[in-house]
C-alpha positions as CSV (number, residue, x, y, z in Angstrom):
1,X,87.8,20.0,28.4
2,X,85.7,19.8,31.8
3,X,86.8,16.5,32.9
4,X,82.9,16.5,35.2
5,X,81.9,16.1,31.6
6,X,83.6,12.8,30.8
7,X,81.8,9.8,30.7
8,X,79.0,7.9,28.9
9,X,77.1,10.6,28.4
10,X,73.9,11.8,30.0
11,X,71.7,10.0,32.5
12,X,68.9,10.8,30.1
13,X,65.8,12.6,30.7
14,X,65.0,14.0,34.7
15,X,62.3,12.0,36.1
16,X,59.5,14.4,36.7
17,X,58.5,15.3,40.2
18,X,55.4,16.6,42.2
19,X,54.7,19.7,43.1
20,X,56.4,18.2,46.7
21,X,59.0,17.2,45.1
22,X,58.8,13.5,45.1
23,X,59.2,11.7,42.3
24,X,55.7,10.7,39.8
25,X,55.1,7.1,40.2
26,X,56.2,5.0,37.4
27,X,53.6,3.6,35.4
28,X,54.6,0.1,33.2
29,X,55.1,0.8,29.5
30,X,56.0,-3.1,28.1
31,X,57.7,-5.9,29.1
32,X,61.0,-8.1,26.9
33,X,62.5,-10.9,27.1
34,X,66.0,-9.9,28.9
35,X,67.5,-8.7,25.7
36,X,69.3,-5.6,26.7
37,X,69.6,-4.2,23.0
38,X,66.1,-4.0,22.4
39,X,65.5,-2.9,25.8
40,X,68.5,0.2,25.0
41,X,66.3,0.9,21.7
42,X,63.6,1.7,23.3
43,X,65.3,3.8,26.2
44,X,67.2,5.9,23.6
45,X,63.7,6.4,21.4
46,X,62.2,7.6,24.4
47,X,65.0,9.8,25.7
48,X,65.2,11.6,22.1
49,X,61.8,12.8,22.9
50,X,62.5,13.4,26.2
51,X,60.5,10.8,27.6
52,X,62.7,9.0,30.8
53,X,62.6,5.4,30.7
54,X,64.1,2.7,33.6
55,X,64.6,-0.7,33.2
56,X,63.4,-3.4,36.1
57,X,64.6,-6.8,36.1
58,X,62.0,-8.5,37.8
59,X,64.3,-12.0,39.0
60,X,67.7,-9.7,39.1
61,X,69.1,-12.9,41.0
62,X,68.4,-15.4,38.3
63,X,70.3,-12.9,36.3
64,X,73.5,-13.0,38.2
65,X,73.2,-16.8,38.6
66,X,72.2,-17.9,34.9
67,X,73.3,-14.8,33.1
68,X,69.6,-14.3,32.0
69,X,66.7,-13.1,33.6
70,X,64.0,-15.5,33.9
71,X,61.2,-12.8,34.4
72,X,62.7,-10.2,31.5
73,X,63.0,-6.7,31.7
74,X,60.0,-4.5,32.8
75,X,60.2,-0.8,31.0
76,X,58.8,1.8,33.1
77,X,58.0,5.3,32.4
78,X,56.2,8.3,34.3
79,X,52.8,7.8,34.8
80,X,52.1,11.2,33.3
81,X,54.0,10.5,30.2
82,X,52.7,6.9,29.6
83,X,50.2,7.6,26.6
84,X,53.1,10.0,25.2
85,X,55.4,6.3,25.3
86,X,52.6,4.7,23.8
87,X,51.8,6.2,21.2
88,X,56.1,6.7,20.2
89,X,56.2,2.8,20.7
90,X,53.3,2.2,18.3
91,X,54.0,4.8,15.9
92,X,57.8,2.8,15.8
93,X,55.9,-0.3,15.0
94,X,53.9,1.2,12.0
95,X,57.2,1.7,10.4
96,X,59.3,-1.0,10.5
């Protein structure tokens, strides 16, 4: 076994870039409470369609001092891909 292939597993999907080559800007997809299994959900929804996802804590030193973070978690995806997100977050919804 490649041991460069150890680990926990993939970083998920590339973030897409420009024709420049810098990154697409990040457009806002929903916003939790900091609860970090809903938040992983989400991330690995979106990643099985290919769709990257990062997280933003807005008040990441509330988190470190209180173990929570006061302002939640912000999802973000590509701006290109944000009405692909949508419409996978919604159609998640209908089921449940």
């Amino acid at each position: 076994m490649d041991r460069g292939s150890w680990g926990l597993g993939s970083a998920g999907p590339a973030w897409p870039t420009d024709p420049r080559g810098e990154k697409e800007p990040a457009a806002l997809l929903c916003r939790l409470a900091d609860d970090p299994a809903q938040a992983g959900v989400i991330q690995s929804l979106l990643a099985a369609y290919g769709v990257p996802c990062l997280s933003y804590y807005d008040q990441q030193s509330a988190r470190v001092i209180t173990g929570t973070a006061a302002g939640g978690v912000g999802l973000y995806v590509p701006a290109s891909r944000l009405a692909e997100a949508e419409e996978l977050l919604s159609a998640r919804h209908s089921e449940d």
